[in-house]
PyMOL Python script that loads the backbone (N, CA, C, O; Angstrom):
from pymol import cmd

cmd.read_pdbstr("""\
ATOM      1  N   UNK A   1     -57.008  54.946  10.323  1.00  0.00           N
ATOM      2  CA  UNK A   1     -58.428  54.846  10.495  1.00  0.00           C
ATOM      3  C   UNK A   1     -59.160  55.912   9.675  1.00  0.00           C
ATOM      4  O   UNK A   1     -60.287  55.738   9.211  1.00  0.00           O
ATOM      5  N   UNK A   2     -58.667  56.670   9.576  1.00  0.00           N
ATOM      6  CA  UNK A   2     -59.071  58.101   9.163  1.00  0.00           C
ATOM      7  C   UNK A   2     -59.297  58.282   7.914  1.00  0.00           C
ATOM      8  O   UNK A   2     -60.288  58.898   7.521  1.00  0.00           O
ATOM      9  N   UNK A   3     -58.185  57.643   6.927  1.00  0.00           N
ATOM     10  CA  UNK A   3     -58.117  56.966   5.609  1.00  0.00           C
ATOM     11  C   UNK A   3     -59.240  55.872   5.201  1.00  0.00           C
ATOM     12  O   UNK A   3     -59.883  56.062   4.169  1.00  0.00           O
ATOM     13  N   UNK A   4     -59.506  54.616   6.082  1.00  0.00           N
ATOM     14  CA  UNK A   4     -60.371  53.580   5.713  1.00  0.00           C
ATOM     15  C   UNK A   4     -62.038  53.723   5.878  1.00  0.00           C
ATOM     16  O   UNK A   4     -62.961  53.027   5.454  1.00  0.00           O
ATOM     17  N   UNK A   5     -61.980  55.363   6.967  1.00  0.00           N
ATOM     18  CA  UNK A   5     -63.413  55.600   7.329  1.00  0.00           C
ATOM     19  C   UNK A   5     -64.133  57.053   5.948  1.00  0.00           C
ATOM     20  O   UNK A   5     -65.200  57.665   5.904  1.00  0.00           O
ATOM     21  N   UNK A   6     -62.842  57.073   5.017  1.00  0.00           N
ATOM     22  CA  UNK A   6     -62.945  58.032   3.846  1.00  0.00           C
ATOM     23  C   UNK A   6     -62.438  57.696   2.882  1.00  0.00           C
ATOM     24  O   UNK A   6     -61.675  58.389   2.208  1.00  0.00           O
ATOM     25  N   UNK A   7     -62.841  56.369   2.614  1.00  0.00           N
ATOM     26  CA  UNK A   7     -62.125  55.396   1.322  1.00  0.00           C
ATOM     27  C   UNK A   7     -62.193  56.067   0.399  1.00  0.00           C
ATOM     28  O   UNK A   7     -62.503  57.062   1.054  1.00  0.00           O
ATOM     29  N   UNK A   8     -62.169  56.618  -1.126  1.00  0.00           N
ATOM     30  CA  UNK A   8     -62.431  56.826  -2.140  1.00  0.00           C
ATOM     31  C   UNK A   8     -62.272  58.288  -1.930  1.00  0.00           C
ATOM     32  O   UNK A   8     -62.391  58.950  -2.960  1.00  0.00           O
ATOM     33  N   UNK A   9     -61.974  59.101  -0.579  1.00  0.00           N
ATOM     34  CA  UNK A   9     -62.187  60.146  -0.769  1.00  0.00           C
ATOM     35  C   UNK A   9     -60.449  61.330  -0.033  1.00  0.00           C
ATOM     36  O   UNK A   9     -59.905  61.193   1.063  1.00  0.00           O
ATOM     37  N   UNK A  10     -60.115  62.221  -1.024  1.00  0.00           N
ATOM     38  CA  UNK A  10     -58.822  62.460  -0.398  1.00  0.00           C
ATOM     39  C   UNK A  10     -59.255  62.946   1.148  1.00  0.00           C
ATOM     40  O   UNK A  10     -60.443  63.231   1.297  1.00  0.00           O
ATOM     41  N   UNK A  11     -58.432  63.051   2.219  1.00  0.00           N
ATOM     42  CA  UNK A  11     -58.072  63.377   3.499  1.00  0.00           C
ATOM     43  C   UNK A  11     -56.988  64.129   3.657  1.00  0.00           C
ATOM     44  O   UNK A  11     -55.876  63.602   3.651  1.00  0.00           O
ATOM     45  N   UNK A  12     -57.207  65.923   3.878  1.00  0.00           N
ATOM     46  CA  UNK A  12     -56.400  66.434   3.612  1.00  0.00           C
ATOM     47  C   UNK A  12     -55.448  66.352   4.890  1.00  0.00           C
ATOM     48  O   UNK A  12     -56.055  65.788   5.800  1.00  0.00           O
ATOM     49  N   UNK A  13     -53.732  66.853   5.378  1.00  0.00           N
ATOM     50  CA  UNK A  13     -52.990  66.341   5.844  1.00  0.00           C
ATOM     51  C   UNK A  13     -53.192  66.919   7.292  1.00  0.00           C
ATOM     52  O   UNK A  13     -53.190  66.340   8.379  1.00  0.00           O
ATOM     53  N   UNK A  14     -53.396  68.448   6.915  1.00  0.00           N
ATOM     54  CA  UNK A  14     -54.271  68.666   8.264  1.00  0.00           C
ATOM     55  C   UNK A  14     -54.701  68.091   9.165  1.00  0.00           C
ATOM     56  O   UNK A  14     -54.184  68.032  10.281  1.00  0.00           O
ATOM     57  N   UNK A  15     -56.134  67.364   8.670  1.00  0.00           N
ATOM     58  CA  UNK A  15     -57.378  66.643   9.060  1.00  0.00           C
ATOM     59  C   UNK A  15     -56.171  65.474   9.963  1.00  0.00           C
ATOM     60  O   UNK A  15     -56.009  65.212  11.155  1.00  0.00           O
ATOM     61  N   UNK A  16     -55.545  65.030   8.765  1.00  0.00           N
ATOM     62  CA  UNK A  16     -55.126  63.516   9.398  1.00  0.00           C
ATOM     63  C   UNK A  16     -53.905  64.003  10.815  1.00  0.00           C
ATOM     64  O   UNK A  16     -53.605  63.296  11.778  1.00  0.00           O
ATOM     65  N   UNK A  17     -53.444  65.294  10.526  1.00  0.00           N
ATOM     66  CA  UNK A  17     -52.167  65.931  11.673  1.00  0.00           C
ATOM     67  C   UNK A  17     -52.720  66.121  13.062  1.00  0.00           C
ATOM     68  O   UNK A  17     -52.139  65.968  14.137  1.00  0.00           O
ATOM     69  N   UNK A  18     -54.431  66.624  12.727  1.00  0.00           N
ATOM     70  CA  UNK A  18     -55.051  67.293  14.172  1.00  0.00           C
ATOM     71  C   UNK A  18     -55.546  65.385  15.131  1.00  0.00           C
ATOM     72  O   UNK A  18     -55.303  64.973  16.265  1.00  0.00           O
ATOM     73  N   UNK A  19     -56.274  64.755  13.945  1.00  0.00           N
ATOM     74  CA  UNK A  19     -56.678  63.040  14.191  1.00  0.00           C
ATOM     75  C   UNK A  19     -55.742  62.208  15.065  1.00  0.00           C
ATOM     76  O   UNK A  19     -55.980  61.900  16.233  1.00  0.00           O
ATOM     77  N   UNK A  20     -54.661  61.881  14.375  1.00  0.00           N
ATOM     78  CA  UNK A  20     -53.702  61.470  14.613  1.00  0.00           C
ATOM     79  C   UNK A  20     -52.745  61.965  15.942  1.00  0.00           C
ATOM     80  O   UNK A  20     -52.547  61.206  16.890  1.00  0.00           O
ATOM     81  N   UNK A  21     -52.166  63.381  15.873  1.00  0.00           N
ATOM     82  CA  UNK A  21     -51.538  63.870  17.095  1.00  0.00           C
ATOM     83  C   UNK A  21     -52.140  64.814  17.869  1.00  0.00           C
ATOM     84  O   UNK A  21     -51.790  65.302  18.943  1.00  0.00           O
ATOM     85  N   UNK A  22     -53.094  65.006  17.180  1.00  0.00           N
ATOM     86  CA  UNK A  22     -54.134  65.745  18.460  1.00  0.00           C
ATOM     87  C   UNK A  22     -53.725  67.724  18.095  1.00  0.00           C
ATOM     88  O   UNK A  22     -54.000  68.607  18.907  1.00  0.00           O
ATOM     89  N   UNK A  23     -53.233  67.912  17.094  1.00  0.00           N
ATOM     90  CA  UNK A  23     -52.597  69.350  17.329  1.00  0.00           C
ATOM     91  C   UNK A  23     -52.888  69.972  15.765  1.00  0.00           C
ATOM     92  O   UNK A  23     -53.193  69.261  14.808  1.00  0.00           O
ATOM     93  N   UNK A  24     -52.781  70.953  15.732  1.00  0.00           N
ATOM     94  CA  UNK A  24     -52.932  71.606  14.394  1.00  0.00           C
ATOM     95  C   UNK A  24     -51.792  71.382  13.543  1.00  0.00           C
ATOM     96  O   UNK A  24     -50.802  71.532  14.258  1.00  0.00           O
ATOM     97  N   UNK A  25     -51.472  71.121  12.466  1.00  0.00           N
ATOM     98  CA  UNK A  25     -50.698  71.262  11.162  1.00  0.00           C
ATOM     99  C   UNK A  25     -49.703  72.420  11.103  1.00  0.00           C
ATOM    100  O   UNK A  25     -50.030  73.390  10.419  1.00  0.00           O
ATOM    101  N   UNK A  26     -48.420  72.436  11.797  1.00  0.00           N
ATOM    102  CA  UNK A  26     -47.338  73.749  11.366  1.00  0.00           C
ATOM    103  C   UNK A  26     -47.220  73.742   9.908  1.00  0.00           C
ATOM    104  O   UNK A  26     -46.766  74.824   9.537  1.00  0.00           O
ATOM    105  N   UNK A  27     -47.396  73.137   9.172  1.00  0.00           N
ATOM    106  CA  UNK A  27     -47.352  73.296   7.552  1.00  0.00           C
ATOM    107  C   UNK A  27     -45.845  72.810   7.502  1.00  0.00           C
ATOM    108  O   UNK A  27     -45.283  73.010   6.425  1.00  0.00           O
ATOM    109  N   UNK A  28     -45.205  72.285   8.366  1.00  0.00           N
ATOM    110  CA  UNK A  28     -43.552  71.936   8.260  1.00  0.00           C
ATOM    111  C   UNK A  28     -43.474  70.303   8.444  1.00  0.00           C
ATOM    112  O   UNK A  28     -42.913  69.440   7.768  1.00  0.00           O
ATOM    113  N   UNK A  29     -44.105  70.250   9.394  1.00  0.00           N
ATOM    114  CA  UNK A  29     -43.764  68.746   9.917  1.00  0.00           C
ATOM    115  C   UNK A  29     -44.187  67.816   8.772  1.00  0.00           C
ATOM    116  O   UNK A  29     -45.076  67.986   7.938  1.00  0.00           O
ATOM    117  N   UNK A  30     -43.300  66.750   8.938  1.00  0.00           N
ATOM    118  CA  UNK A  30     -43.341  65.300   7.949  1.00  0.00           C
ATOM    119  C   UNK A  30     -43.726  64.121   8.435  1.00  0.00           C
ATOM    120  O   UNK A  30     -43.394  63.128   7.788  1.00  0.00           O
ATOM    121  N   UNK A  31     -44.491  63.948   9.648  1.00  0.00           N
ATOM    122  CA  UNK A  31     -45.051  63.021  10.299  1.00  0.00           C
ATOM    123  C   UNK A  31     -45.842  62.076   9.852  1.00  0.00           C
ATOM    124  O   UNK A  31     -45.787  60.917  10.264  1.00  0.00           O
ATOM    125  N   UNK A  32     -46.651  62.491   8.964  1.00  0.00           N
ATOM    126  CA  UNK A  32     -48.362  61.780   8.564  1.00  0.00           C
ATOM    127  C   UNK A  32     -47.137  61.344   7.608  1.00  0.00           C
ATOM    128  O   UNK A  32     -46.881  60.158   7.814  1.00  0.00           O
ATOM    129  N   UNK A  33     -46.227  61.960   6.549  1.00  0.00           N
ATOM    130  CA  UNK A  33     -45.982  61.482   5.573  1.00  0.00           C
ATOM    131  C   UNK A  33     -45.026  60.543   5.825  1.00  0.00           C
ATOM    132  O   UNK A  33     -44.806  59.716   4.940  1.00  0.00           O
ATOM    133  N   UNK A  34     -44.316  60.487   7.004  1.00  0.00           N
ATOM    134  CA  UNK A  34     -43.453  59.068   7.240  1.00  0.00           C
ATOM    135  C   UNK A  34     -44.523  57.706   7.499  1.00  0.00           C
ATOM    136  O   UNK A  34     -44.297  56.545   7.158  1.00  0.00           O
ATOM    137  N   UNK A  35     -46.056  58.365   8.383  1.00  0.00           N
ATOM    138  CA  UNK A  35     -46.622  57.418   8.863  1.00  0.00           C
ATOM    139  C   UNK A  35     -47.207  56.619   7.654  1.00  0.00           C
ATOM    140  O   UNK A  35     -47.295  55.391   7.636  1.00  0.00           O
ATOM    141  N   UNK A  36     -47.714  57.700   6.349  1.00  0.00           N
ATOM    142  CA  UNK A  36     -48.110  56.970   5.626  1.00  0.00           C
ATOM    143  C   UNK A  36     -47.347  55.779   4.877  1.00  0.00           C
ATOM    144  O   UNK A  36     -47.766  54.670   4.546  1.00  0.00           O
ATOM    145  N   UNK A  37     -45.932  56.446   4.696  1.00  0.00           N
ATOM    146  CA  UNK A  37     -45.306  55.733   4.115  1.00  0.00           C
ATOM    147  C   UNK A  37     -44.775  54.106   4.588  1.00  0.00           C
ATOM    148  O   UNK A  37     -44.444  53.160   3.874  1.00  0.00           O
ATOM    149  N   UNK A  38     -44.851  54.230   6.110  1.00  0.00           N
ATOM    150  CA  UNK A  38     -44.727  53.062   7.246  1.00  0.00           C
ATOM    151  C   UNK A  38     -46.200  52.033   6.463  1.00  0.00           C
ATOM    152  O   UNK A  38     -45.993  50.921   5.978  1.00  0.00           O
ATOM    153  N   UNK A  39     -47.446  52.612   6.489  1.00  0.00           N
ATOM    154  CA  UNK A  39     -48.715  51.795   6.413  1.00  0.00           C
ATOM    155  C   UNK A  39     -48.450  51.186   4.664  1.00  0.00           C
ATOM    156  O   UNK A  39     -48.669  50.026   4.313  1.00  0.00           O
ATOM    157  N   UNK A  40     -48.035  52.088   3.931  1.00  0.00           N
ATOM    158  CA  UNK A  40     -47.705  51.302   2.525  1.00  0.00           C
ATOM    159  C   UNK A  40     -47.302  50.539   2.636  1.00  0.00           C
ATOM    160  O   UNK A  40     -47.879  49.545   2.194  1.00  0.00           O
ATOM    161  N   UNK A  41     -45.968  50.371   3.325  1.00  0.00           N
ATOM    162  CA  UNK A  41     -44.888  49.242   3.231  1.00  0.00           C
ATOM    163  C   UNK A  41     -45.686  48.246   4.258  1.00  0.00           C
ATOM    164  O   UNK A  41     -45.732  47.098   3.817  1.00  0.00           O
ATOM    165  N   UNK A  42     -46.300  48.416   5.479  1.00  0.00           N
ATOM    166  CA  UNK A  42     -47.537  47.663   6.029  1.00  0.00           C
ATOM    167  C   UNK A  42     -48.358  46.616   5.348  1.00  0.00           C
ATOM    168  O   UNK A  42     -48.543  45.419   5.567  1.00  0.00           O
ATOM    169  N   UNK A  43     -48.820  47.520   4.389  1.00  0.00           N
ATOM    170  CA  UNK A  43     -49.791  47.313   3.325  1.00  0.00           C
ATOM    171  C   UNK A  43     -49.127  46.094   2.010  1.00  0.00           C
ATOM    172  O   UNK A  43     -49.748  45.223   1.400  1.00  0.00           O
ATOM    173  N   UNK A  44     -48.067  46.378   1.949  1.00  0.00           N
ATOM    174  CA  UNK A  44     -47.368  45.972   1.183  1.00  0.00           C
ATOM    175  C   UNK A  44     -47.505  46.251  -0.751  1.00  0.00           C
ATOM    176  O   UNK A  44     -47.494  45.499  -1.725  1.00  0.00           O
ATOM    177  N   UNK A  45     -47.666  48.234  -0.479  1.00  0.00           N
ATOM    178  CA  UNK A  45     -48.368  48.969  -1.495  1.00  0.00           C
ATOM    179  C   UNK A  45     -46.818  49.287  -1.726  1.00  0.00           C
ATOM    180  O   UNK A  45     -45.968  49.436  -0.848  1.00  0.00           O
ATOM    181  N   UNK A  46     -46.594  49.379  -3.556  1.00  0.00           N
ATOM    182  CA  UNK A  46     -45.712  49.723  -4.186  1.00  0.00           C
ATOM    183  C   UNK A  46     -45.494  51.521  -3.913  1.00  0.00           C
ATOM    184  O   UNK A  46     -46.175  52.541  -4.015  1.00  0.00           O
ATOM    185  N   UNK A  47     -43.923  51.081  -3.460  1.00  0.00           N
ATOM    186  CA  UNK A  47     -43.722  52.889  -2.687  1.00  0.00           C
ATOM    187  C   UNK A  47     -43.287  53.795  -3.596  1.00  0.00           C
ATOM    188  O   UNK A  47     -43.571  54.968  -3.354  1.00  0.00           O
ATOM    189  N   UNK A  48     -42.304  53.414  -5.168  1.00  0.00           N
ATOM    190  CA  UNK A  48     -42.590  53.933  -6.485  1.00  0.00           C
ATOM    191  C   UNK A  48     -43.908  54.539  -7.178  1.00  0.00           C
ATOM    192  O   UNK A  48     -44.180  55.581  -7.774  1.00  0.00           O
ATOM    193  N   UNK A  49     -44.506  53.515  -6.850  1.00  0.00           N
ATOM    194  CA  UNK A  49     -45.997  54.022  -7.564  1.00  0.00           C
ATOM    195  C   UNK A  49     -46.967  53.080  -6.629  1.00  0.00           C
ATOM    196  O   UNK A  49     -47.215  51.874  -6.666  1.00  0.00           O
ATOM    197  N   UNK A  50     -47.312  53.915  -5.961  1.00  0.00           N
ATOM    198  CA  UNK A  50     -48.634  53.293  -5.229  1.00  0.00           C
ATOM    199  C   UNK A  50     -49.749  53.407  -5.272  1.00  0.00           C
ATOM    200  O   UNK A  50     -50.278  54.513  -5.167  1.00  0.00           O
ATOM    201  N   UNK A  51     -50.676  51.886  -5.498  1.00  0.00           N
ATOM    202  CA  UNK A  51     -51.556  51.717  -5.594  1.00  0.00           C
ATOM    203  C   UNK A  51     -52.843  51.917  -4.714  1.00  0.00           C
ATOM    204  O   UNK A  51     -53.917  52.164  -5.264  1.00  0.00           O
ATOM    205  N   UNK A  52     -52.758  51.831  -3.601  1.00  0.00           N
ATOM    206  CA  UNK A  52     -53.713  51.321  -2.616  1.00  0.00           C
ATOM    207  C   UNK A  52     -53.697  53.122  -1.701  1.00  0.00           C
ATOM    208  O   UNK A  52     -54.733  53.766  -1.534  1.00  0.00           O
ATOM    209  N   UNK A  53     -52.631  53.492  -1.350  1.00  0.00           N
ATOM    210  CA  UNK A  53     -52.948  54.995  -1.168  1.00  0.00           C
ATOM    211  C   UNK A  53     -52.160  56.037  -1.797  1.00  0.00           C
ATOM    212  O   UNK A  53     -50.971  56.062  -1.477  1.00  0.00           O
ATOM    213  N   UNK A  54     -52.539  56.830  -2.557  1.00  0.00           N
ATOM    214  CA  UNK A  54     -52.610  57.598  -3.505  1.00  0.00           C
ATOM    215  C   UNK A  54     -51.705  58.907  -2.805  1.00  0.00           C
ATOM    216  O   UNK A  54     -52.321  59.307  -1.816  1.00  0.00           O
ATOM    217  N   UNK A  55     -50.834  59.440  -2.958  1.00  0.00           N
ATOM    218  CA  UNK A  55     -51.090  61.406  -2.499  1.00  0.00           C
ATOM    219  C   UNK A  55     -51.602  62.192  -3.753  1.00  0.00           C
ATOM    220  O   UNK A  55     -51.338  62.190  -4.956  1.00  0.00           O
ATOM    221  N   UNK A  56     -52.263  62.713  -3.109  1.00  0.00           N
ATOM    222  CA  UNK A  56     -52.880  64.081  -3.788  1.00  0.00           C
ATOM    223  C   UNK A  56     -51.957  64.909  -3.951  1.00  0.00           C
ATOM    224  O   UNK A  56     -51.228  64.715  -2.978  1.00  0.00           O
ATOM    225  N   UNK A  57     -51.454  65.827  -4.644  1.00  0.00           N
ATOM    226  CA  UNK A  57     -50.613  66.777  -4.527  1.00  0.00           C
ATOM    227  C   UNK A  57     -51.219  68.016  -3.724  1.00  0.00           C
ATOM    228  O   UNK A  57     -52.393  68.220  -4.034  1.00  0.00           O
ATOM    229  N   UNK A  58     -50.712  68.884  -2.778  1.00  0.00           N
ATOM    230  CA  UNK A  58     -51.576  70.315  -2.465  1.00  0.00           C
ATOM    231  C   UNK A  58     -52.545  69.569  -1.873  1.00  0.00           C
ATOM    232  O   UNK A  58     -53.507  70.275  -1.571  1.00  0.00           O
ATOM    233  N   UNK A  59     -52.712  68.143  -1.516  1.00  0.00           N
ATOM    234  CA  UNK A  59     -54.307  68.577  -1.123  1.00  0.00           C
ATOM    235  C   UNK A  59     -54.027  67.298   0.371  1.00  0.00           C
ATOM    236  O   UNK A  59     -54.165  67.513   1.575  1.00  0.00           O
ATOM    237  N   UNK A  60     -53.689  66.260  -0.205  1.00  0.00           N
ATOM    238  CA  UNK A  60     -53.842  65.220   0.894  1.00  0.00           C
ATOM    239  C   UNK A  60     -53.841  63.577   0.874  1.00  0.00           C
ATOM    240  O   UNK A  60     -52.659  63.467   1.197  1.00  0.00           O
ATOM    241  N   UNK A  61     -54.148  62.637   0.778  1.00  0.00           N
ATOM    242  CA  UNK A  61     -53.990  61.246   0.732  1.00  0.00           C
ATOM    243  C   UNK A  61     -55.713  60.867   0.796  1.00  0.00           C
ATOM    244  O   UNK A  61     -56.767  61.330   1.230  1.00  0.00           O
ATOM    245  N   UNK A  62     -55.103  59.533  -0.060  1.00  0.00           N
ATOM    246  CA  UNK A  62     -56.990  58.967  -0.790  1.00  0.00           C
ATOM    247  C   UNK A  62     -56.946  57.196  -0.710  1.00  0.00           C
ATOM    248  O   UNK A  62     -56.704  56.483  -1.684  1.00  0.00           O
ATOM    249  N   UNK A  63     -57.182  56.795   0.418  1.00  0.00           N
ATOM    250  CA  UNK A  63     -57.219  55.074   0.124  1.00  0.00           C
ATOM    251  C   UNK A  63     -58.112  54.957  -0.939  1.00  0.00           C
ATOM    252  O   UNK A  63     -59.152  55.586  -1.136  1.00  0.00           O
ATOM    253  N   UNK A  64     -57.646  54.177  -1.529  1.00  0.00           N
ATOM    254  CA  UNK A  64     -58.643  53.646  -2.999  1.00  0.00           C
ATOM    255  C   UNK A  64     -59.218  52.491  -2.596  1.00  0.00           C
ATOM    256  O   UNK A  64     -58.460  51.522  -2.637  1.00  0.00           O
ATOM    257  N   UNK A  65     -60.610  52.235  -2.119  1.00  0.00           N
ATOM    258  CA  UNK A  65     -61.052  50.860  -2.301  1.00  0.00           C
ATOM    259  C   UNK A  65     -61.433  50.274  -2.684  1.00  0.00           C
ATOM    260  O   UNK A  65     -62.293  49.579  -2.143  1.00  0.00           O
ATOM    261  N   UNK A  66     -60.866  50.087  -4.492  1.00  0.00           N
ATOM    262  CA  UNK A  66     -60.816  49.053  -5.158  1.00  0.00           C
ATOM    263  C   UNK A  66     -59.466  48.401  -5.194  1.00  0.00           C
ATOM    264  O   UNK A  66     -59.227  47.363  -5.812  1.00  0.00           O
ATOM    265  N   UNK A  67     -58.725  48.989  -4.587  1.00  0.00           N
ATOM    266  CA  UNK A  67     -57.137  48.358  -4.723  1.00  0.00           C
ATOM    267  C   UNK A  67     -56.818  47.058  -2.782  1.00  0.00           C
ATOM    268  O   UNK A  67     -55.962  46.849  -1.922  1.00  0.00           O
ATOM    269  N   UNK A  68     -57.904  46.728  -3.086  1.00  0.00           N
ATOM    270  CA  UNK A  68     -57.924  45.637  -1.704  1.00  0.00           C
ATOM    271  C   UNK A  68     -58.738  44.681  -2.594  1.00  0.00           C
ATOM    272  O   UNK A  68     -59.112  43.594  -2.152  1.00  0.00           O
TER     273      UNK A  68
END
""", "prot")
cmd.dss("prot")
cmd.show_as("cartoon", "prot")
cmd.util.cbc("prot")
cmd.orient("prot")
């Protein structure tokens, strides 16, 4: 939700760690990044190179909405 209500714009992993599980970001956990990777394959977004959500490096994840 968090992604589609900030289309075009990155969402850093934080933001989506506190949203999502309710708790602050240990800077360790891999959660958001399994979840995202679950919504690609959802999505049916190429997990080589994906189109539809992007990672940012250092910073966070960016739905693109021109790729719908």
């Amino acid at each position: 939700m968090m992604l589609a209500l900030n289309a075009g714009r990155v969402v850093d992993r934080n933001t989506l760690f506190e949203q999502i599980l309710g708790r602050p970001y240990d800077g360790l956990g891999r959660s958001i990044d399994v979840r995202v990777s679950k919504l690609r394959k959802k999505l049916g977004d190429n997990e080589t190179s994906p189109e539809m959500i992007k990672t940012v490096w250092k910073q966070g994840y960016c739905l693109i909405p021109d790729a719908f």
